[in-house]
C-alpha positions in Angstrom: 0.0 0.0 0.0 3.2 2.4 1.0 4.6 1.8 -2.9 1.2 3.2 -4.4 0.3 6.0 -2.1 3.3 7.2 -1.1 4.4 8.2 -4.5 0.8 9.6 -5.3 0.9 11.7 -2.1 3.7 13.4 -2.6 3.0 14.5 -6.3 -0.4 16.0 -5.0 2.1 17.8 -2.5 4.7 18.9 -5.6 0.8 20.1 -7.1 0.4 22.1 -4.5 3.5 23.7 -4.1 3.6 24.5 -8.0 0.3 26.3 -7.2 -2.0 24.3 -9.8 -4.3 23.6 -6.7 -4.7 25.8 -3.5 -5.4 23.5 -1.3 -5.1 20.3 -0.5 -8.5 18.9 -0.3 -8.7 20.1 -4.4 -6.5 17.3 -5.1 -8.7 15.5 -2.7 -11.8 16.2 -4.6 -10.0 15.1 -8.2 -8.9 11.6 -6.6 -12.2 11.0 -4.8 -14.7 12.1 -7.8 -12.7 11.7 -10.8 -10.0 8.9 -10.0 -11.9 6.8 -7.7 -10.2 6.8 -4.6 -12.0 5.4 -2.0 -14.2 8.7 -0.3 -14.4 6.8 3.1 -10.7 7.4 3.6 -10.8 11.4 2.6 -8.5 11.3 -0.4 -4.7 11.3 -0.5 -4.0 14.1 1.4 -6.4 13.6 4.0 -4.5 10.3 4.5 -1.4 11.8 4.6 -2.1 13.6 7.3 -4.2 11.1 9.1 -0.6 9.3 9.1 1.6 12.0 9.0 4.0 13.5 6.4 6.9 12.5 8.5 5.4 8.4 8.1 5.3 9.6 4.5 8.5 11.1 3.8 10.3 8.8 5.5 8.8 5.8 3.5 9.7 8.0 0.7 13.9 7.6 1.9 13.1 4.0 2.5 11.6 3.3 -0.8 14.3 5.7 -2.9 17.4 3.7 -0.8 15.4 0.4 -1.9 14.7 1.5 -5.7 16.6 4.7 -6.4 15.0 8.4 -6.8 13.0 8.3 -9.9 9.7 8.2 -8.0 10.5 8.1 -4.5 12.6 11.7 -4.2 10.6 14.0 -2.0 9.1 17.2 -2.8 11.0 20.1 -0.9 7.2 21.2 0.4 7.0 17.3 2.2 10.3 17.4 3.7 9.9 21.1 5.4 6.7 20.2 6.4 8.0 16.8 7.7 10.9 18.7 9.5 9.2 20.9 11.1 6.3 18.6 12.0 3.6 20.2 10.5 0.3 18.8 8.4 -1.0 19.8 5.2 -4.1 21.5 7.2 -1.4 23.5 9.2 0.1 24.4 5.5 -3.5 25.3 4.2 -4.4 27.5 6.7 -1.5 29.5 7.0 -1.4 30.2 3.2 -5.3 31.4 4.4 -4.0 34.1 6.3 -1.3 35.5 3.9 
């Protein structure tokens, strides 16, 4: 399960730090209503932080040791916010008040 939504995770993250979606529940929406991921769990990102982006980014480093960086490098956004221990809700609302 870590080897498919890992990867998927952290290219909704790269998303949203290219600014193609403001906030993380838009991705949510597009993998919930047009890509059939499963609503009960809330979408990628949801998931993500239900876990935490630190469990994600450092499956991420496990995976890219295991297979090399193609699809397991992570996005600059996941490892600040996994550094400094933050969710994507914390990340969402403070781009809210700017």
């Amino acid at each position: 399960m870590e080897r498919c939504l890992y990867p998927l995770i952290n290219e909704g993250i790269r998303i949203l730090e290219e600014g193609i979606a403001l906030r993380a529940a838009d991705v949510d929406v597009v993998w919930c209503a047009g890509y059939g991921f499963p609503r009960y769990r809330g979408g990628p990102m949801f998931y993500a932080d239900t876990i935490g982006l630190k469990t994600v980014h450092d499956g991420m480093l496990k995976y890219r040791e295991l297979f090399g960086p193609m699809h397991w490098q992570p996005s600059p956004l996941l490892a600040r916010l996994a550094s400094e221990g933050r969710s994507l809700a914390d990340w969402d609302a403070a781009r809210q008040r700017q």
